[in-house]
C-alpha positions in Angstrom: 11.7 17.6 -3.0 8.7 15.2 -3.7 7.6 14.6 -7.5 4.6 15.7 -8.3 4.5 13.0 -11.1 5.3 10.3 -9.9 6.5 8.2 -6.5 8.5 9.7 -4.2 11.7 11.7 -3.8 12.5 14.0 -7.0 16.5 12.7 -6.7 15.7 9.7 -6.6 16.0 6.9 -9.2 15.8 3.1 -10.1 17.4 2.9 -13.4 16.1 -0.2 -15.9 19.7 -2.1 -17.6 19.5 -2.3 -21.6 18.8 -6.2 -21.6 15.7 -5.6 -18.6 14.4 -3.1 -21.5 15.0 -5.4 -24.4 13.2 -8.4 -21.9 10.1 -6.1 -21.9 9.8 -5.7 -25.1 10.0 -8.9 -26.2 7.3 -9.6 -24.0 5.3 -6.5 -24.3 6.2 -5.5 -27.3 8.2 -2.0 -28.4 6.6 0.7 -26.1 5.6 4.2 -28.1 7.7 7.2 -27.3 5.3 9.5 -25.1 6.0 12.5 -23.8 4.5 14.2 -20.1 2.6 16.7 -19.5 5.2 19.5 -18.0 4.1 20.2 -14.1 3.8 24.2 -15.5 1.0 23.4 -17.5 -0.7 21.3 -15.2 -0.7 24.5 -12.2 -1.8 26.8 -14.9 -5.1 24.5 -15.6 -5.2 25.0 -11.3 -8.3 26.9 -11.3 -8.6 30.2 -8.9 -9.8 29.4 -5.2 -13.3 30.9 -4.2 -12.9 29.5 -0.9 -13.9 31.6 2.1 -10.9 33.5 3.5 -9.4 31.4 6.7 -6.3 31.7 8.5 -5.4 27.8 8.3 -5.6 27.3 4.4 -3.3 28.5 1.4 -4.3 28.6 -1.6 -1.4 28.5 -4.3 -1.9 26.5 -7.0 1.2 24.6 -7.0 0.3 23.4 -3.2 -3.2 22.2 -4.5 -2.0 20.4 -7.5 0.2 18.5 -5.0 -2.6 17.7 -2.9 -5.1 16.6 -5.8 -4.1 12.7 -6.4 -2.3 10.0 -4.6 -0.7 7.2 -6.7 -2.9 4.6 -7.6 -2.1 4.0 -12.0 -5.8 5.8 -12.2 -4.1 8.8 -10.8 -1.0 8.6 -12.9 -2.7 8.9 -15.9 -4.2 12.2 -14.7 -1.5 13.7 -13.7 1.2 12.6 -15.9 -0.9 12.7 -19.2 -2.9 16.0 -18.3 -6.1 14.3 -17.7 -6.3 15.8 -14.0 -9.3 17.9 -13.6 -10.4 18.2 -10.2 -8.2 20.0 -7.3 -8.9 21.0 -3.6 -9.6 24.6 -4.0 -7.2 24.9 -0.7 -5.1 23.8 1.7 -4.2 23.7 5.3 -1.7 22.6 8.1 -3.4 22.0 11.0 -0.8 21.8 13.9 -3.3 20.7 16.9 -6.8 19.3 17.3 -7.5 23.0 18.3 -6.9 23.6 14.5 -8.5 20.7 13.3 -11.7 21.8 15.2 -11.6 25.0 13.8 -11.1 24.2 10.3 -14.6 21.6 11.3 -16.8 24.3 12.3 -15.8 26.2 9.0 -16.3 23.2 6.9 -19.5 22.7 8.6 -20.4 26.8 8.2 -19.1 26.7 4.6 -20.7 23.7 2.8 -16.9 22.7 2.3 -15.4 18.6 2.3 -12.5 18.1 4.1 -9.5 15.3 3.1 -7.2 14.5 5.4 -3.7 13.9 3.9 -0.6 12.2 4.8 1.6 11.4 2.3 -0.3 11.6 -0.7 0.5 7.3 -1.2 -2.9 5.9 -1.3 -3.1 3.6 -4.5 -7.2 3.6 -4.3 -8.2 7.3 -4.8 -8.5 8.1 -1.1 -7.5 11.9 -2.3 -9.8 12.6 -4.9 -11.8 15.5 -4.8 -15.1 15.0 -5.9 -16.0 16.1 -9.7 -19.8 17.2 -8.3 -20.7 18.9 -4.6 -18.9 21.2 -2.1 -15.7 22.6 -2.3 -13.0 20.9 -1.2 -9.8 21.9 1.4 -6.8 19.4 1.5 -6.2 19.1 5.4 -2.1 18.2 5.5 -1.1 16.6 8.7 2.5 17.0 8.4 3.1 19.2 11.0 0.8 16.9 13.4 4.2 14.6 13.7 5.9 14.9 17.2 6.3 11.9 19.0 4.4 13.0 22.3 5.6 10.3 24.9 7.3 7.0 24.9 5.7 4.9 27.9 9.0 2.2 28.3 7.7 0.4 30.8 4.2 -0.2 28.9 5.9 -0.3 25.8 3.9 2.2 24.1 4.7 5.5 21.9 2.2 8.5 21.4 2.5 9.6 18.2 0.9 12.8 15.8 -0.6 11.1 13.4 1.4 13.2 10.2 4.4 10.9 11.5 5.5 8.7 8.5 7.7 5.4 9.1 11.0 7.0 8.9 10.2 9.4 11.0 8.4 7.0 13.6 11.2 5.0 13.5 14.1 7.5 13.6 12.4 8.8 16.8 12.3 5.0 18.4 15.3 3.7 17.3 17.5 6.6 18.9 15.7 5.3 21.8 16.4 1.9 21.4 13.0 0.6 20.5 11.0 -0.2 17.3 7.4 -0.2 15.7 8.5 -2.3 12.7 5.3 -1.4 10.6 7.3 -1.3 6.8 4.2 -1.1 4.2 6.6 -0.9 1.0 5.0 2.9 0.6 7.0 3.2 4.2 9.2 6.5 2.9 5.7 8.4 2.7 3.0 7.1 4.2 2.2 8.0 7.9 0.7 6.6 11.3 -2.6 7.8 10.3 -2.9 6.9 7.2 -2.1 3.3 8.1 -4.8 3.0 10.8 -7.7 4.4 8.7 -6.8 2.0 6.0 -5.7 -1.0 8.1 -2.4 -1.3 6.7 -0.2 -4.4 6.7 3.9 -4.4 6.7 6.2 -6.0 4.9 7.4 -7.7 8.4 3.9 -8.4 9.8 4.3 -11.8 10.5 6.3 -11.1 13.3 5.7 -7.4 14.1 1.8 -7.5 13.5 -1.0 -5.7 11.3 -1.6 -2.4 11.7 -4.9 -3.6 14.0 -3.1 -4.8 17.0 -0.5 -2.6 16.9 -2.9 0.6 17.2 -3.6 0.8 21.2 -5.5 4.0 21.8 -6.0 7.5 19.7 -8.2 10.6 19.8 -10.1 11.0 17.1 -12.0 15.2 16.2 -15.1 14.1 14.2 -17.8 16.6 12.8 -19.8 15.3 16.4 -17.4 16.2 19.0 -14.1 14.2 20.1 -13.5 10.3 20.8 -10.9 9.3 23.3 -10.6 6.0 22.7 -9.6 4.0 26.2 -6.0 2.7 27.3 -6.0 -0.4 28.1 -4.6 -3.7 27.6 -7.8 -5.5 26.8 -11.2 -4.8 27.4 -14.4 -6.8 26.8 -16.3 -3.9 27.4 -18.8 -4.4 24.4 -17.8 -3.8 20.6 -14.2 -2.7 20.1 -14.8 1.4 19.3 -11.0 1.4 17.8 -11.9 -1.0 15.1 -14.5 2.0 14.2 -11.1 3.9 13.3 -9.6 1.4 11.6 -10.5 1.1 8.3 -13.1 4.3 8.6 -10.5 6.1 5.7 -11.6 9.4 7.3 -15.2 8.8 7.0 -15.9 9.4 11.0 -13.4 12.3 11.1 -9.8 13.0 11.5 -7.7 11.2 13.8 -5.0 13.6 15.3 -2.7 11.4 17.7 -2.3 7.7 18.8 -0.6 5.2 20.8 0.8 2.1 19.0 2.9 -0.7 21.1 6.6 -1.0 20.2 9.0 -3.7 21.1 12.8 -3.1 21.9 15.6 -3.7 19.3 16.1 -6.6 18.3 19.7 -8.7 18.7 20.0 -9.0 14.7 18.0 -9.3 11.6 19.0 -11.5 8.8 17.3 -12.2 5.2 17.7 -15.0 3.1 16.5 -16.6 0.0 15.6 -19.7 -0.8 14.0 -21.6 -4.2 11.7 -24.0 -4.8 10.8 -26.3 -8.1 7.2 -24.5 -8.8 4.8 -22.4 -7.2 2.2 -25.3 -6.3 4.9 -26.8 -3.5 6.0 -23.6 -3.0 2.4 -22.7 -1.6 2.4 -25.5 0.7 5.8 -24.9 1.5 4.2 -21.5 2.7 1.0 -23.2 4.6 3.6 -25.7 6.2 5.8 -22.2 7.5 2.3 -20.9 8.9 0.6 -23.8 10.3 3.3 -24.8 12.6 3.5 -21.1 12.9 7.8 -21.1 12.5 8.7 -18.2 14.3 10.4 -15.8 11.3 9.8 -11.9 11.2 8.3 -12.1 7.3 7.8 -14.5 4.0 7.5 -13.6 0.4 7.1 -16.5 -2.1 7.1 -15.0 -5.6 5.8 -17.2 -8.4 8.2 -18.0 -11.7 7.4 -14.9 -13.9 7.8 -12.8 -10.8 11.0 -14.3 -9.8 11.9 -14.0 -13.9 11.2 -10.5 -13.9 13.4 -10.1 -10.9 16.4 -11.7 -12.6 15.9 -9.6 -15.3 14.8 -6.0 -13.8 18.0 -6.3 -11.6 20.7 -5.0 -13.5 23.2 -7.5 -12.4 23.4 -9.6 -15.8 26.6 -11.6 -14.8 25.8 -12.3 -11.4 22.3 -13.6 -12.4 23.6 -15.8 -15.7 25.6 -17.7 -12.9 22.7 -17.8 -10.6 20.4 -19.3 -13.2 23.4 -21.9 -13.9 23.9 -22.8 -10.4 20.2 -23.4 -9.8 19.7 -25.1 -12.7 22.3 -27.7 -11.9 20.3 -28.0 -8.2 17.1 -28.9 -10.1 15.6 -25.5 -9.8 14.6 -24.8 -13.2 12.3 -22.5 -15.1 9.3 -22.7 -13.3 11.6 -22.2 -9.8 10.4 -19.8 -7.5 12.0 -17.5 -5.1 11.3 -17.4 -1.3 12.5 -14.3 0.6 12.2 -14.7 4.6 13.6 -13.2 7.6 14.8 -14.0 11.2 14.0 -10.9 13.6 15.5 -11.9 17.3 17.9 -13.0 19.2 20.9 -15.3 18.0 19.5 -18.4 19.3 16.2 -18.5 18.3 16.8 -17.3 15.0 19.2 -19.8 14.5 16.6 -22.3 15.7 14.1 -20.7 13.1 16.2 -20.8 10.2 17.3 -24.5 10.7 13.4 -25.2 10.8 12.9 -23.6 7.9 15.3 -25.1 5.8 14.7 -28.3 7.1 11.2 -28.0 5.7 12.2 -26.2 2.5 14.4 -29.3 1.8 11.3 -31.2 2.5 9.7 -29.7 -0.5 12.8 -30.5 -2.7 13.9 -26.4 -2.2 17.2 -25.1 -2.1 18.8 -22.2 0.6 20.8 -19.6 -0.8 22.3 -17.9 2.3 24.2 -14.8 0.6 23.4 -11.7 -1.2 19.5 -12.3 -2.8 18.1 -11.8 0.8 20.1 -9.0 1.9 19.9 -6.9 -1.6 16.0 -7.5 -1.7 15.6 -6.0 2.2 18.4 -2.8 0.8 16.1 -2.5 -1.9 12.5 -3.1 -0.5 12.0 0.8 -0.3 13.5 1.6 -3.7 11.5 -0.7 -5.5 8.4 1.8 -5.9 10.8 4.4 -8.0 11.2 1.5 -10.7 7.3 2.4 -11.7 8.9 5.5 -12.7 11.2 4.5 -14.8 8.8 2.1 -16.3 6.4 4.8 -17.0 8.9 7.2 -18.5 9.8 4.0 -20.8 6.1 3.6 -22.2 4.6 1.0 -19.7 1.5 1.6 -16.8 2.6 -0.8 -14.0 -0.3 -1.4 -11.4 -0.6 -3.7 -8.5 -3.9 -5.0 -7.1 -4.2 -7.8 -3.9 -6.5 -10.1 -2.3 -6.7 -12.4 0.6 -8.0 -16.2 0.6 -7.9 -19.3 2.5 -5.1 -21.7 1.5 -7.8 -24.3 0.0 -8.7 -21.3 -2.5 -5.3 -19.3 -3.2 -3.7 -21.7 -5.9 -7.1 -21.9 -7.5 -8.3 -18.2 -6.9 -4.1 -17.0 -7.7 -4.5 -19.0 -11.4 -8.3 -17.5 -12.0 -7.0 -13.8 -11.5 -3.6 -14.1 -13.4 -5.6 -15.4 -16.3 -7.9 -12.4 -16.4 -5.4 -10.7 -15.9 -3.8 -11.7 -19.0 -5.8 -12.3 -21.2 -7.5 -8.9 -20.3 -6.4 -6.4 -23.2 -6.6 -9.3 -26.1 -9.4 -7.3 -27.8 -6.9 -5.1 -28.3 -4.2 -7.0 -29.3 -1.9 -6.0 -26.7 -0.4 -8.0 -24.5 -0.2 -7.7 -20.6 2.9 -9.1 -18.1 1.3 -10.0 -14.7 3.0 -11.7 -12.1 2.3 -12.3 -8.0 3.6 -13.5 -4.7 2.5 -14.3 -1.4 3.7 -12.0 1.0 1.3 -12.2 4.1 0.6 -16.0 5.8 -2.3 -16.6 8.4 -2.5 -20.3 9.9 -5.7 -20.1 7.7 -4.4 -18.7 4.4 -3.1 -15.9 2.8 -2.5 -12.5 0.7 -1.8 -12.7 -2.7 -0.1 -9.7 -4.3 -0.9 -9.4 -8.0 1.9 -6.4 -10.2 0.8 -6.2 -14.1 2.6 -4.2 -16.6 1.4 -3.3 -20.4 1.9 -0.1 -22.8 0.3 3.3 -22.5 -1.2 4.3 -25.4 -0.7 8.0 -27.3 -4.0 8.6 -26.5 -4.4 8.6 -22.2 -8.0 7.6 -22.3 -7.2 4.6 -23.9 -4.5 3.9 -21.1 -7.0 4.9 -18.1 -9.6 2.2 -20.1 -7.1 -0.3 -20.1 -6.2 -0.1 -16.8 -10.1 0.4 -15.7 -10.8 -3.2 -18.0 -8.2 -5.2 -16.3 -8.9 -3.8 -12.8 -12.5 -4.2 -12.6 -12.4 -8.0 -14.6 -9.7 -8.8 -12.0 -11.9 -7.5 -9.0 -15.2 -8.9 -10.4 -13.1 -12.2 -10.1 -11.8 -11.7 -7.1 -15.5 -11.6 -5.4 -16.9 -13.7 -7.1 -14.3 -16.5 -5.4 -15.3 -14.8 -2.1 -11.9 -13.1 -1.6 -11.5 -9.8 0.1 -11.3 -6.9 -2.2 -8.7 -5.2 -0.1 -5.7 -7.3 2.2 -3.9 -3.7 2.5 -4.8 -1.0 0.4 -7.9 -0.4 1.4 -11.3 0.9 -0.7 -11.4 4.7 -1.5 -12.4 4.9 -4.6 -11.2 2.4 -6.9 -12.7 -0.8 -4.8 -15.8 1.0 -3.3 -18.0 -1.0 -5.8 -17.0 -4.0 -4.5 -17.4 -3.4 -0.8 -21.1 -4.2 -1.1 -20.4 -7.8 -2.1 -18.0 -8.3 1.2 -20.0 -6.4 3.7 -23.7 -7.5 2.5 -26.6 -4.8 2.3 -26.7 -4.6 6.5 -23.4 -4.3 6.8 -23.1 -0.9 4.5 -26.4 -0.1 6.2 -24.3 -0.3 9.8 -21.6 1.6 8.4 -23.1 4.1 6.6 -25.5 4.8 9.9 -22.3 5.3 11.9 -21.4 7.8 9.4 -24.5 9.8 9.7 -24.1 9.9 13.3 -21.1 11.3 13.5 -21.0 13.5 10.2 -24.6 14.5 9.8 -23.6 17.6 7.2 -21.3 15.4 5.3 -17.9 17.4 5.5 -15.7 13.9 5.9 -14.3 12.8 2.6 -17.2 12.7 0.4 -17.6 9.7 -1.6 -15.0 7.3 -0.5 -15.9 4.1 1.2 -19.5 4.4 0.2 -21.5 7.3 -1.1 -23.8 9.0 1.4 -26.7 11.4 -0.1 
């Protein structure tokens, strides 16, 4: 069963070793002892449904609690600390686009804002239901998740777009082919989801962006259906899919698409390696993209990160040996980790990983060719129930990210950590913020930012904090001319920094298409941009 507080799946857990707790609060300081607000008392604030009665939509209380939030920290606080005060007055399972159009012409009869849902993982208030205007009705896409044909000698799949990542890839695998799109949200979120937001995975580097990946897909908007073309490549005028991607359900609701797979790889390995600081480390990464080294992903996580790593792990013996062995390599306290993958067949990942660590030793690294590697890619999916734990502890962990050319990342990296840091000293309390780089381009690259500090007794204190440090770090991030969003996407959380990376005619483009398409406004009010 899913939580309703929380990230994913009710049984399962990440559980934080005494010494990981005594490293936070040396660093954080000793976290107060908080309690939830119990899941009863939440449905009982569930107010009663005045919708108008329809076939499609349910309206139990319990259903639209689930359906109110997704997971970004803002939407923690609301539903964990009883702050939550705004809920879809229904929901419905659509199971065709026959459904969907229905459910159109009675939000379009009813004055009633439709949100199409996933799996409830956006972490930018994609899910929120407007405080002022219509009514709004939840529209769940899980039982839009068949896989509808698998085209082997074009190598596409036709996909519903309720199909999340294990179930996309459960369905290809059996077959013997793969998508390989792993956001680290991969046990929840779904085909959809991704393309509306223009998701990255964790393997993109080999496998792709969401982007080229997404071939074709029919898309039920308030105006009628789009059928988007198949085919290759076209330079028939502006690309109508990148309309889709991105349009975070603006435009309608997408209902089915066609993404290109690949066959199985041979094997898959993942290693680790370490470098002296996270300066030569970022060249080290530039390097690995500019002469485009052909591995399946890269993750360079700077010292605190790699720190935190050591000591969130649980394995204190194994990582006091680890810390002795590198230090007698000359990889001391300001080392940083470097996890990367070979994706192939034997020989050419053999020929990648000898290129890379030729050019880590270049830069004065060192390869570690056992366990680190293979533990992080066991663990890459488990990772988001450590926020739990962390929470239940007394600490708000968020994560924000950005994208900049590689003569701006050190510069632009050191800028946000600062503000990061330095964010809550008003108030005396301190904040733990670390990054990596986990996406490369031949012309830069994403930096992921994950900062931890205590919750306060009082939750509006703890949604201010996190509000201070997110809108200082974003407010930084555009004023260095770096995108607001590499993979998250805007909803609601970055939607007041859009403007300043689209320009006044670009929201004016946008915002036009919207009208066109959605003249009565039914789409997901308020995200993106807002729309009178």
């Amino acid at each position: 069963m899913k939580r309703i507080q929380g990230w994913g799946n009710a049984k399962t857990d990440y559980p934080v070793p005494e010494p990981a707790k005594q490293y936070l609060e040396a660093v954080l300081g000793e976290p107060e002892s908080l309690q939830n607000t119990p899941v009863e008392d939440l449905i009982n604030r569930v107010p009663p449904s005045n919708l108008p009665q329809h076939n499609l939509i349910q309206t139990d209380p319990e259903d639209r609690l689930r359906h109110a939030r997704g997971q970004s920290l803002g939407d923690w606080i609301e539903m964990f600390d009883g702050l939550v005060d705004t809920f879809p007055s229904g929901v419905a399972y659509p199971q065709n686009n026959a459904d969907i159009r229905d459910l159109m012409a009675y939000a379009s009869k009813h004055s009633v804002n439709l949100i199409p849902y996933g799996g409830g993982s956006s972490v930018v208030g994609h899910l929120t239901p407007p405080e002022k205007g219509p009514l709004t009705i939840s529209v769940d896409l899980a039982r839009m998740n068949q896989l509808h044909d698998l085209n082997t000698s074009n190598l596409e799949a036709t996909f519903g777009v309720g199909a999340s990542g294990p179930q996309i890839e459960s369905a290809l695998q059996e077959k013997g082919f793969i998508l390989g799109h792993f956001p680290q949200s991969w046990e929840y979120s779904t085909l959809g989801g991704w393309i509306v937001t223009r998701s990255v995975g964790q393997q993109s580097y080999h496998y792709g962006r969401i982007e080229p990946l997404f071939v074709t897909g029919h898309l039920e908007t308030p105006a009628g259906p789009l059928d988007l073309p198949r085919v290759p490549k076209s330079a028939a005028g502006p690309d109508l899919r990148h309309i889709i991607l991105g349009s975070e359900a603006r435009l309608g609701i997408l209902t089915e698409a066609t993404v290109r797979i690949r066959r199985l790889p041979e094997e898959e390995r993942f290693y680790a390696a370490f470098l002296p600081d996270f300066a030569t480390g970022i060249e080290a990464m530039r390097q690995i993209a500019q002469q485009e080294l052909p591995l399946s992903m890269v993750r360079l996580s700077d010292s605190m990160e790699t720190e935190t790593t050591f000591q969130l792990s649980g394995e204190e013996r194994l990582v006091k040996i680890a810390k002795t062995g590198l230090n007698l390599f000359g990889q001391g306290k300001n080392r940083c980790m470097l996890i990367y993958g070979l994706t192939g067949n034997h020989a050419k990942n053999r020929l990648a990983d000898r290129q890379l660590g030729s050019l880590i030793r270049k830069y004065n690294g060192m390869l570690v060719k056992f366990y680190l590697g293979e533990a992080w890619m066991k663990k890459r999916f488990l990772t988001p129930y450590l926020r739990n734990t962390l929470w239940d502890l007394g600490y708000a962990l968020d994560t924000l990210e950005t994208a900049l050319p590689w003569d701006k990342l050190k510069s632009g990296r050191n800028t946000i950590i600062d503000a990061i840091g330095h964010g809550l000293e008003e108030e005396n309390q301190q904040v733990l913020v670390f990054s990596h780089i986990s996406h490369v381009y031949t012309n830069g690259g994403s930096m992921y930012i994950t900062y931890l500090f205590r919750r306060s007794s009082d939750p509006h204190q703890t949604l201010a904090r996190w509000q201070k440090i997110k809108t200082t770090a974003s407010e930084n991030i555009v004023a260095m001319g770096g995108t607001i969003t590499h993979q998250h996407g805007v909803g609601l959380d970055h939607k007041p920094f859009l403007g300043a990376e689209k320009g006044p005619l670009g929201m004016s483009i946008i915002k036009d298409i919207i009208q066109k398409v959605d003249p009565d406004t039914i789409m997901n009010r308020g995200k993106l941009l807002d729309i009178d």
